[in-house]
DOMISE-976290 format. One record per residue: x negated, y negated, z negated of N, C-alpha, C in turn; residue in one letter. Coordinates in steps of 0.1 Angstrom, whole numbers, always signed. Each point is the difference from the previous one (the first is absolute). Last residue first. Layout:
BEGIN
X / Y / Z / X / Y / Z / X / Y / Z / a
...
This chain:
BEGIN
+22 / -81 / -46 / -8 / +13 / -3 / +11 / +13 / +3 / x
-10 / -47 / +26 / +14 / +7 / -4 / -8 / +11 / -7 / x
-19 / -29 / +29 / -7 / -7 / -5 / +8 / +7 / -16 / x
+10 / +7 / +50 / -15 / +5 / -6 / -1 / -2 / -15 / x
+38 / -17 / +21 / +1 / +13 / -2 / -10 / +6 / -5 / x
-7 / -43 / +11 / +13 / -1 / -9 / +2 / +15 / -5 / x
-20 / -11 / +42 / -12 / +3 / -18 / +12 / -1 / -7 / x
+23 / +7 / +37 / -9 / +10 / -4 / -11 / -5 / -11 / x
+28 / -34 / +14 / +9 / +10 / -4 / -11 / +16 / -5 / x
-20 / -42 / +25 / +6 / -2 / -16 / +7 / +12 / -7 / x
-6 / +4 / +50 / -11 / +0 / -9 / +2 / -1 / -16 / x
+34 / -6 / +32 / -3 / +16 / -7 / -9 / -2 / -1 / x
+9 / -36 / +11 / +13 / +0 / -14 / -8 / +18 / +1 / x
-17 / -19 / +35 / -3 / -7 / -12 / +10 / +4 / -16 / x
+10 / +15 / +41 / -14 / +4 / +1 / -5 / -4 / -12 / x
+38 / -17 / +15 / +5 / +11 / -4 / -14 / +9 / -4 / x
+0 / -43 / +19 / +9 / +1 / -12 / -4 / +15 / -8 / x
-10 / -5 / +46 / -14 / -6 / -13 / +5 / +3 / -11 / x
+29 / +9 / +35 / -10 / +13 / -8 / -15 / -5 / -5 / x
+35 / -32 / +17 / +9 / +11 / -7 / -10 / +10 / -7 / x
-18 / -36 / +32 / +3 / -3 / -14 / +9 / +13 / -13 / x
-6 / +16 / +49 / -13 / -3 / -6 / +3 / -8 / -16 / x
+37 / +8 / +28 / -2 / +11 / +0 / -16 / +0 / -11 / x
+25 / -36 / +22 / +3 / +1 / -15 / -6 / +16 / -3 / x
-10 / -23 / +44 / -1 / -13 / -10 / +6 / +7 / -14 / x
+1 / +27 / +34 / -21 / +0 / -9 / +4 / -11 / -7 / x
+33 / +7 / +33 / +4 / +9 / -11 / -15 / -2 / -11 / x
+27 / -25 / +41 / -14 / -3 / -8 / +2 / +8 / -12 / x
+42 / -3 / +25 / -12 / -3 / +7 / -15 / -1 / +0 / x
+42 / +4 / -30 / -1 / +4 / +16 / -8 / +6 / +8 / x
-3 / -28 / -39 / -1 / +11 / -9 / +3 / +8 / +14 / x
-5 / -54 / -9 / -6 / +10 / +12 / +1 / +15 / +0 / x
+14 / -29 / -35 / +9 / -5 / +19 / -3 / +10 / +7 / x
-17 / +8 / -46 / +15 / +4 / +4 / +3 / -6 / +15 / x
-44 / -8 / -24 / +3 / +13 / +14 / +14 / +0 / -2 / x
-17 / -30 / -30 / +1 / -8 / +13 / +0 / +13 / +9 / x
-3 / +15 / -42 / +11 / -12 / +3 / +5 / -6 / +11 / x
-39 / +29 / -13 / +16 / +1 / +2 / +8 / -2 / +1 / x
-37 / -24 / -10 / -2 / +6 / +11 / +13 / +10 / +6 / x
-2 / -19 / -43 / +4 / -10 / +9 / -6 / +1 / +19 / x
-10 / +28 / -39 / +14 / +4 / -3 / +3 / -13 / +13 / x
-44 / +6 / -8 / +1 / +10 / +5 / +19 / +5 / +1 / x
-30 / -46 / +1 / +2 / +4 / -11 / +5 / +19 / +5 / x
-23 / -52 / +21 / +3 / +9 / -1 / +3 / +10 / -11 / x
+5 / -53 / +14 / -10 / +13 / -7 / +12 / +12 / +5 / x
+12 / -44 / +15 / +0 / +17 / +5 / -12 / +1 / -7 / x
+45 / -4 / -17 / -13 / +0 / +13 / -7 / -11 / -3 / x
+10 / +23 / -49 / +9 / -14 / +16 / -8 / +6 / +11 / x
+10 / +30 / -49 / -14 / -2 / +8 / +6 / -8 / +11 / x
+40 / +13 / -26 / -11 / +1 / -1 / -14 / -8 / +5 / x
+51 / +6 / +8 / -2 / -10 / -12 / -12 / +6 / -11 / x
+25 / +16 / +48 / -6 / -10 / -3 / -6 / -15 / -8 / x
+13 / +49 / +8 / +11 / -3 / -2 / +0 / -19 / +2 / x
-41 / +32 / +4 / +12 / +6 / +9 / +9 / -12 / -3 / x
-27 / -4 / -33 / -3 / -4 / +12 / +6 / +0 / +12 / x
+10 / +26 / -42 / +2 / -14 / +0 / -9 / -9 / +13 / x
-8 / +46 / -6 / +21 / -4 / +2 / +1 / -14 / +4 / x
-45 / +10 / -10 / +4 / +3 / +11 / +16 / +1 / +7 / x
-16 / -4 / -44 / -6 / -11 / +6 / -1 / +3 / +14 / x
+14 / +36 / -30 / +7 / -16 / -3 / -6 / -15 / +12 / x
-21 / +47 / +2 / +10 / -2 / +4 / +11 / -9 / -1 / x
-41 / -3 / -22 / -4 / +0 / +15 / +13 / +1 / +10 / x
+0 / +11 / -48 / +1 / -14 / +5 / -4 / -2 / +11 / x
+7 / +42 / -15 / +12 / -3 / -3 / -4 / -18 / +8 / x
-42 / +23 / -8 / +7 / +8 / +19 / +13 / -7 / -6 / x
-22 / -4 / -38 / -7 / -12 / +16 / +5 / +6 / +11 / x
+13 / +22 / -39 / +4 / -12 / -1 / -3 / -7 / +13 / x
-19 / +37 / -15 / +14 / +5 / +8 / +4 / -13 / +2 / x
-38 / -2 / -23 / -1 / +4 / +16 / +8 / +1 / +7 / x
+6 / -9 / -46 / -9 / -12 / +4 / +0 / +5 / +17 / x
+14 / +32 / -33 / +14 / -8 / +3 / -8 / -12 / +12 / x
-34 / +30 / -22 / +6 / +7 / +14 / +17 / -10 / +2 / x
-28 / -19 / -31 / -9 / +0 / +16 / +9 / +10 / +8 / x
+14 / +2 / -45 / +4 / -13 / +13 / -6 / -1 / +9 / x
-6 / +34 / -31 / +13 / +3 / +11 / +2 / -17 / +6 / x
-40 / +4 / -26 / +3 / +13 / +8 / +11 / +0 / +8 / x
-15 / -34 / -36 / -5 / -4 / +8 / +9 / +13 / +14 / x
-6 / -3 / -48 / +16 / +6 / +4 / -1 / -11 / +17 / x
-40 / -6 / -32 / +6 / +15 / -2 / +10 / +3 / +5 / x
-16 / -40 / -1 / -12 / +7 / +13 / +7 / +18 / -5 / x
+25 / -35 / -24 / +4 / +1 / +9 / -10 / +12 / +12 / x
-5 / -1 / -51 / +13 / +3 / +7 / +4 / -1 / +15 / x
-42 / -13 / -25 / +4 / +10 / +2 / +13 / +8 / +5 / x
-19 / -47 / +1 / -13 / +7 / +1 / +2 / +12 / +0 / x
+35 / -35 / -4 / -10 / -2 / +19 / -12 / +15 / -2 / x
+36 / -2 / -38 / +1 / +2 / +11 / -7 / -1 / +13 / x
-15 / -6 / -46 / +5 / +14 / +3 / +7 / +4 / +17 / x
-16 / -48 / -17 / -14 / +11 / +5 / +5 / +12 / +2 / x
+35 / -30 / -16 / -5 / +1 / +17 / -12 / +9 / +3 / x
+12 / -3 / -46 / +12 / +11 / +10 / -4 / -10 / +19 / x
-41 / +3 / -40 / +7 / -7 / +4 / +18 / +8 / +9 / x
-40 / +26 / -31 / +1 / -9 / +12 / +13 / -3 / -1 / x
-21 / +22 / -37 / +7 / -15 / +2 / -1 / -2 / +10 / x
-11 / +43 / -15 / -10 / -10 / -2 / +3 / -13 / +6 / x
+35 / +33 / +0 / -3 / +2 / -15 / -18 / -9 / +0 / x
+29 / +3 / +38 / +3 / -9 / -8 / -4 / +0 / -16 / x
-19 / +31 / +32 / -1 / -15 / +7 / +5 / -7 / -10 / x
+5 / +44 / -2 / -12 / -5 / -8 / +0 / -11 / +7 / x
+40 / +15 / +12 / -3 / -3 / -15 / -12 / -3 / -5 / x
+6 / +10 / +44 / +7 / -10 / -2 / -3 / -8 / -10 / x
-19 / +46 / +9 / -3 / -17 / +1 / +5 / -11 / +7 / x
+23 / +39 / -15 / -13 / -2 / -10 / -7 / -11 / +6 / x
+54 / +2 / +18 / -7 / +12 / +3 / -18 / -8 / -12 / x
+47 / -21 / +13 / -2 / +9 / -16 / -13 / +10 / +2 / x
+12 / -34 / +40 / -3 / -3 / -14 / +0 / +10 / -13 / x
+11 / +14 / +46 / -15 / +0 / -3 / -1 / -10 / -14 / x
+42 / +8 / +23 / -4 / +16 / -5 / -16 / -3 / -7 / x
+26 / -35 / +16 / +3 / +3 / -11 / -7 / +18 / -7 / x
-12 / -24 / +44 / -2 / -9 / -15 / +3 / +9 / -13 / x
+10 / +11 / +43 / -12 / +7 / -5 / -4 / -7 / -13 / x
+41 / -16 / +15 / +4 / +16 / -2 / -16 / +3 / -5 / x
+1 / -42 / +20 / +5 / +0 / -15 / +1 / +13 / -5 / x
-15 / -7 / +44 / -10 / +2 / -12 / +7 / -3 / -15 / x
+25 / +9 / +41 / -6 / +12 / -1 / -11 / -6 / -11 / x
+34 / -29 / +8 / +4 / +7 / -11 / -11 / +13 / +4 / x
-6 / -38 / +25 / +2 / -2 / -17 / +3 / +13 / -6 / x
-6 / -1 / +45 / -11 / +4 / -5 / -1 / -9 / -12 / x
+38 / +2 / +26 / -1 / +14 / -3 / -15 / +2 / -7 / x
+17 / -46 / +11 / +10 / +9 / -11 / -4 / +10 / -1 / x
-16 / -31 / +28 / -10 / -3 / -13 / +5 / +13 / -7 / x
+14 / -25 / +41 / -2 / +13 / +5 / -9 / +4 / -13 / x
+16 / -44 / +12 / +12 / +3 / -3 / -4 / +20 / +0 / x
-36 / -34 / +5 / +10 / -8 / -11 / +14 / +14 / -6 / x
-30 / +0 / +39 / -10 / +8 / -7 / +11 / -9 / -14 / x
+18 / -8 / +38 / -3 / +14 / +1 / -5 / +1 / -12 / x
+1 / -42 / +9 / +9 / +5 / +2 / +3 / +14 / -4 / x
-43 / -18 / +5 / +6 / -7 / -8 / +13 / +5 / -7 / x
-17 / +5 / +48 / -5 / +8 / -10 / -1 / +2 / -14 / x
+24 / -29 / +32 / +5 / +12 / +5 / -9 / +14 / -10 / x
-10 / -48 / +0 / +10 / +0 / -7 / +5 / +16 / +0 / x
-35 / -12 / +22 / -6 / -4 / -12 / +14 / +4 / -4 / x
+1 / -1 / +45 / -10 / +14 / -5 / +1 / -3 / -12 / x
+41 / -28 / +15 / -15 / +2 / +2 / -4 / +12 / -4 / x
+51 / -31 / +3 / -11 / +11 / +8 / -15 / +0 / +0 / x
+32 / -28 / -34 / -7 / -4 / +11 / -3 / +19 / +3 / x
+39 / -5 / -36 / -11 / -2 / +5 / -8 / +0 / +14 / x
+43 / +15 / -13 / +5 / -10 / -6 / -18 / -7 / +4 / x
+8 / +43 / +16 / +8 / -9 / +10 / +1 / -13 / -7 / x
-24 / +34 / -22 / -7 / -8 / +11 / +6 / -4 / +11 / x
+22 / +17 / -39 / -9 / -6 / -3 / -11 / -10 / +9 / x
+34 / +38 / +9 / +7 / -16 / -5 / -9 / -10 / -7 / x
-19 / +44 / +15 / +6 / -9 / +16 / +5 / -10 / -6 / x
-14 / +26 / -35 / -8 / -6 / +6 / +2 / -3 / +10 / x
+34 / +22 / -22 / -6 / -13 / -5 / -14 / -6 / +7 / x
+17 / +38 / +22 / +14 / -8 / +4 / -8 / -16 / -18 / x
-22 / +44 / +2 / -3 / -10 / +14 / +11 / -15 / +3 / x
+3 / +34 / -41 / -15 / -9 / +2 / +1 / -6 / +12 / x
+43 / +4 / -29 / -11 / +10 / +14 / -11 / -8 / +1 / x
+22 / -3 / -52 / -1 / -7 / +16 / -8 / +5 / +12 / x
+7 / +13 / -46 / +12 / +2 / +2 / -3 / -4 / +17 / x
-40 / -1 / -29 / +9 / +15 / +8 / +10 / -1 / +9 / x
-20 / -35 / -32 / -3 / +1 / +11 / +5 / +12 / +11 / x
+17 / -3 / -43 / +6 / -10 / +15 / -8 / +1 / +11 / x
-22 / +25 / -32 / +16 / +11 / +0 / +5 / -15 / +11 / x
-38 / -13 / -22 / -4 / +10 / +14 / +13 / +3 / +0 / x
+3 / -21 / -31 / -4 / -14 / +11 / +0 / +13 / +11 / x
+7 / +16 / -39 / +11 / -6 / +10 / -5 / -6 / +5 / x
-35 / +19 / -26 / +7 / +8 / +6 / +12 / -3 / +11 / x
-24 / -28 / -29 / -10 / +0 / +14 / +13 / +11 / +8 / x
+13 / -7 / -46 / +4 / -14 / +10 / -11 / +4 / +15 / x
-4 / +28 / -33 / +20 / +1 / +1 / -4 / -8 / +14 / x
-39 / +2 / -23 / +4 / +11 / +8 / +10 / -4 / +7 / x
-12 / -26 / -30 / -8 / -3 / +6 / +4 / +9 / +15 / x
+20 / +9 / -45 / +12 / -7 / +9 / -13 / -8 / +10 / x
-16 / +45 / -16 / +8 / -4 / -5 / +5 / -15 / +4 / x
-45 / +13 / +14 / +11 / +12 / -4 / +8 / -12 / -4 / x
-45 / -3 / +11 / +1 / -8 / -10 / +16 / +8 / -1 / x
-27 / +19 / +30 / -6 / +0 / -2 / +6 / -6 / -20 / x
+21 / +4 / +45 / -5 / +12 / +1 / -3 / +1 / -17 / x
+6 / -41 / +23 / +12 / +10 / -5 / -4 / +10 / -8 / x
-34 / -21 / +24 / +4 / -10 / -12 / +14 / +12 / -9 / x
-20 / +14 / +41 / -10 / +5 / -14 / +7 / -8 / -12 / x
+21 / -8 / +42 / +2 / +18 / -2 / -10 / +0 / -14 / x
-4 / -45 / +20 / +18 / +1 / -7 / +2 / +18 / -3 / x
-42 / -13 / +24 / +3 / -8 / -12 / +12 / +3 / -9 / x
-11 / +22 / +41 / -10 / +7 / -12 / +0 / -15 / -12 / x
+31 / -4 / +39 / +3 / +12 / -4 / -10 / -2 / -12 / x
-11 / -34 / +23 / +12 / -2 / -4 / +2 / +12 / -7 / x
-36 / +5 / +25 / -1 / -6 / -7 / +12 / +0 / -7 / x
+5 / +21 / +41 / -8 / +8 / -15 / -2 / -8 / -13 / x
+20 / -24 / +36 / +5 / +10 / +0 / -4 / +8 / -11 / x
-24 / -26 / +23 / +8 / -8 / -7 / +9 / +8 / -10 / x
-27 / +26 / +33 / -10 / -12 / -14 / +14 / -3 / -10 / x
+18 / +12 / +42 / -1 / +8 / -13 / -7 / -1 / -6 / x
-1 / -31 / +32 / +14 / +2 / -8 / +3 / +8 / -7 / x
-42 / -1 / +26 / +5 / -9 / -11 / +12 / -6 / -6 / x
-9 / +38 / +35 / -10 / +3 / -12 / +1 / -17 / -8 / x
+27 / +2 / +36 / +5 / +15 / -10 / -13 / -1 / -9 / x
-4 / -38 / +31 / +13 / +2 / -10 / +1 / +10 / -7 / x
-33 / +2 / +28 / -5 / -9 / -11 / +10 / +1 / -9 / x
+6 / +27 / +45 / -15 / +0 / -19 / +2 / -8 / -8 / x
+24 / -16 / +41 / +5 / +14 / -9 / -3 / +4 / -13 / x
-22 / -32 / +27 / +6 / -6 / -3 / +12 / +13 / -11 / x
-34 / +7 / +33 / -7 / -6 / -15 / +10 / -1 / -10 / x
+11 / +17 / +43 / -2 / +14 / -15 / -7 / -12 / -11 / x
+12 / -23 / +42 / +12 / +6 / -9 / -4 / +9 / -12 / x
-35 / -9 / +31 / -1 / -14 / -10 / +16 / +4 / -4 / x
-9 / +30 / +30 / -11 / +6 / -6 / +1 / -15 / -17 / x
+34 / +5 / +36 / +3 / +8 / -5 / -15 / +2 / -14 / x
+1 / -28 / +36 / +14 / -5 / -7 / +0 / +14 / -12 / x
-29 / +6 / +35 / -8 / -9 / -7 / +12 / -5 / -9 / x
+14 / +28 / +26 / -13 / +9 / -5 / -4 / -11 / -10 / x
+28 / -13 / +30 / +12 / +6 / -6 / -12 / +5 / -8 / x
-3 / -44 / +30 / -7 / +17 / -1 / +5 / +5 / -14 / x
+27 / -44 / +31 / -7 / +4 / -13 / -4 / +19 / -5 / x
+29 / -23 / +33 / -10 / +5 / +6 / -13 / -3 / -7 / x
+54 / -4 / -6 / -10 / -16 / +0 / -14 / +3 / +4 / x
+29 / +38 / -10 / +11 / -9 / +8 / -11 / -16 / +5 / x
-34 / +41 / -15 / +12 / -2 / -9 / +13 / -9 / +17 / x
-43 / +40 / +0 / -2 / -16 / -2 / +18 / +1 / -2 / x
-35 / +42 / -1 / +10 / -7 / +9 / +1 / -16 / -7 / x
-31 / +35 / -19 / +15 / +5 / -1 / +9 / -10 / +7 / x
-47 / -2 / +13 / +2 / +15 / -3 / +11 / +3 / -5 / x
-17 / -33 / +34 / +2 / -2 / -10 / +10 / +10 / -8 / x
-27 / +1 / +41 / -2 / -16 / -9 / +11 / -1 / -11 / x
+4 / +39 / +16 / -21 / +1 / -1 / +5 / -14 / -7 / x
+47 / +17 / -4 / -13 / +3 / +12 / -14 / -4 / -6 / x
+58 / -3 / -14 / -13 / +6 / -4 / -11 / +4 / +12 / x
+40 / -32 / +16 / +2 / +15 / -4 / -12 / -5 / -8 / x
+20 / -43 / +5 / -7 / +9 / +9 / -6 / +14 / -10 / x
+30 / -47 / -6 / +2 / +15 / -2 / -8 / +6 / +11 / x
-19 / -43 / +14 / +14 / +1 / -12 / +5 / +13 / -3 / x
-35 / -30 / +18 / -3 / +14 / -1 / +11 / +6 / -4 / x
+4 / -46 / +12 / -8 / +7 / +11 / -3 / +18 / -4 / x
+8 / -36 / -30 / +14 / +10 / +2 / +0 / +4 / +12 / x
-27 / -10 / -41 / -7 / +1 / +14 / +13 / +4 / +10 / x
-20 / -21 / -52 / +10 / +1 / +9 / -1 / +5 / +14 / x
-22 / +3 / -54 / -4 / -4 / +12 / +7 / +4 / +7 / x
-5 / +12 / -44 / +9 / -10 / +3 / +1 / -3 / +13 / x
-32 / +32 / -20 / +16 / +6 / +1 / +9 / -13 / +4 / x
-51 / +6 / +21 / +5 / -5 / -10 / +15 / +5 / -3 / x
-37 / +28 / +26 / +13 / -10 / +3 / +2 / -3 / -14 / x
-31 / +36 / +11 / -6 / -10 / +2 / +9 / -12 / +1 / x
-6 / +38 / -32 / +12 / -3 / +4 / -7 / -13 / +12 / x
-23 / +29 / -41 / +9 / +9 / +12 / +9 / -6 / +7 / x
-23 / -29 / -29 / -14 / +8 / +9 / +6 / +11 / +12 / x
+25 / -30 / -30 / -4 / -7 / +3 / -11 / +6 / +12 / x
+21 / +20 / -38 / +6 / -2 / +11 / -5 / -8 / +9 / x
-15 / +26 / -42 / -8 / -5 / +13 / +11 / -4 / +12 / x
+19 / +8 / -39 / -14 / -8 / -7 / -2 / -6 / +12 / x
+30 / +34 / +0 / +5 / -13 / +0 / -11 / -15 / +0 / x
-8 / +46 / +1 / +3 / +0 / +18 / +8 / -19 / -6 / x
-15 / +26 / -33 / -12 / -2 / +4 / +5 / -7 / +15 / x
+31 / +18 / -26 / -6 / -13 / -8 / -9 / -7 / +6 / x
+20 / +39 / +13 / +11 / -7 / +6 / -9 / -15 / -8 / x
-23 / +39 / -8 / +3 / +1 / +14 / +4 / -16 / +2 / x
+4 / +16 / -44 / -16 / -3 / -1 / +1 / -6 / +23 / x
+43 / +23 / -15 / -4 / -13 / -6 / -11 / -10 / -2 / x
+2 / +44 / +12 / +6 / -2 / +13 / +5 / -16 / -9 / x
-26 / +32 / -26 / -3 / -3 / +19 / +7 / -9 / +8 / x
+18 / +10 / -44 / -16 / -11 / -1 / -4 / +1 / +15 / x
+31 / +38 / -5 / +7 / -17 / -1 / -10 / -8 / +3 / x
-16 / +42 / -1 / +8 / -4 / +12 / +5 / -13 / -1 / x
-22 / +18 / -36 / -13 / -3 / +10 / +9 / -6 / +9 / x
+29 / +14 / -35 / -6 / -10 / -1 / -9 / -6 / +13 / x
+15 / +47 / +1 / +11 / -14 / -1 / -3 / -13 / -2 / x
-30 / +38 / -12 / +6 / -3 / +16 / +7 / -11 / +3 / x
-3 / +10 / -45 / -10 / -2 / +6 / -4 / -1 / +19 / x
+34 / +19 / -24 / +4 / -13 / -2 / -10 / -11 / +6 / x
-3 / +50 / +4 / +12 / -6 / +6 / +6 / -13 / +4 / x
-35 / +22 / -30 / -3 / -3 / +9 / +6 / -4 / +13 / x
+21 / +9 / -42 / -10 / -6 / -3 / -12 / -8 / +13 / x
+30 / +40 / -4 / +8 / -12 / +0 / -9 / -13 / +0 / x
């Protein structure tokens, strides 16, 4: 089993270490700028000059796609920063001081609950400016709930445990207990909540782009590429066919360490 998971992991990291490295170097695998207008090239198939076709505006679909993964990555891995943070504050505080400290973290999460996560963060960023900053912000604000309560749970199992107690029995401090042993201790199931999480936001931020109250033209963004293939969906099948299996490429990377990472 073990080596099962182990596998699993190498596969993910590959193919996220891949999509990272191809985002870095876009600049090197793409000889066309993504904004650049050519309507002389306009939806032209996948070919040599230009390996996944070109868009309605005769913008390189390769190069749109390699500065979109920046823009993907970034949101899912810093909206769940945000995201972790929030959680390992309010899961250890609860966790930790109990009783009406508890009560009250506890309902804030229980409303948070009540509310579909997508449908409050669309009413959120319809009331706010469209940006990358807000859209990650956003996400990483309203997506805190499941990794409060997985370290309040380890919280509570790990406070009564001996050094806990020899911690408090030579006077550390109750934050020293928490930043220094409680939390690097119940550290485990959030990195695996933390991975599953960055494939859930990648796809938030791609809905929301799609819908277009994400990432603006024309940056490029990988949901707003989709967006703009609905006219052309006919006739230009590479314009949604390629963003679709970055998506999807990307979300099963995260997904298998996520799995790797599973004892």
């Amino acid at each position: 089993m073990e080596k099962n998971n182990k596998f699993t992991l190498i596969i993910g990291a590959a193919i996220i270490i891949l999509l990272g490295v191809s985002a870095i170097c876009a600049p090197f695998l793409s000889k066309y700028s993504p904004n650049k207008i050519e309507i002389d090239s306009a939806l032209m198939v996948p070919s040599i000059g230009h390996f996944l076709g070109t868009d309605q505006l005769g913008r390189d679909l390769l190069s749109r796609l390699l500065y979109g993964a920046r823009i993907s990555l970034a949101v899912g891995i810093i909206a769940v920063g945000i995201a972790t943070l929030v959680g390992l504050i309010l899961g250890s505080i609860a966790g930790f001081f109990g009783g009406l400290t508890d009560s009250l973290i506890m309902r804030l999460l229980d409303i948070m609950l009540c509310f579909p996560t997508f449908f409050l963060i669309l009413a959120v960023v319809s009331i706010l400016e469209p940006s990358i900053f807000n859209i990650m912000i956003i996400i990483g604000l309203t997506s805190w709930m499941g990794t409060a309560r997985l370290v309040r749970a380890e919280v509570l199992s790990l406070k009564e445990r001996e050094f806990i107690l020899a911690a408090r029995a030579i006077g550390a401090s109750n934050a020293r207990i928490i930043l220094r042993h409680l939390i690097p201790n119940a550290m485990g199931p959030v990195i695996v909540n933390a991975t599953l999480g960055v494939a859930g936001a990648i796809l938030l931020e791609s809905a929301l782009s799609f819908l277009g109250l994400g990432v603006q033209p024309p940056d490029a963004s990988w949901g707003n590429i989709l967006a703009e293939a609905k006219s052309t969906l006919g006739v230009a099948w590479w314009l949604s066919v390629f963003p679709g299996a970055a998506i999807l490429l990307t979300v099963l990377g995260f997904n298998l360490i996520g799995e790797g990472f599973k004892k």
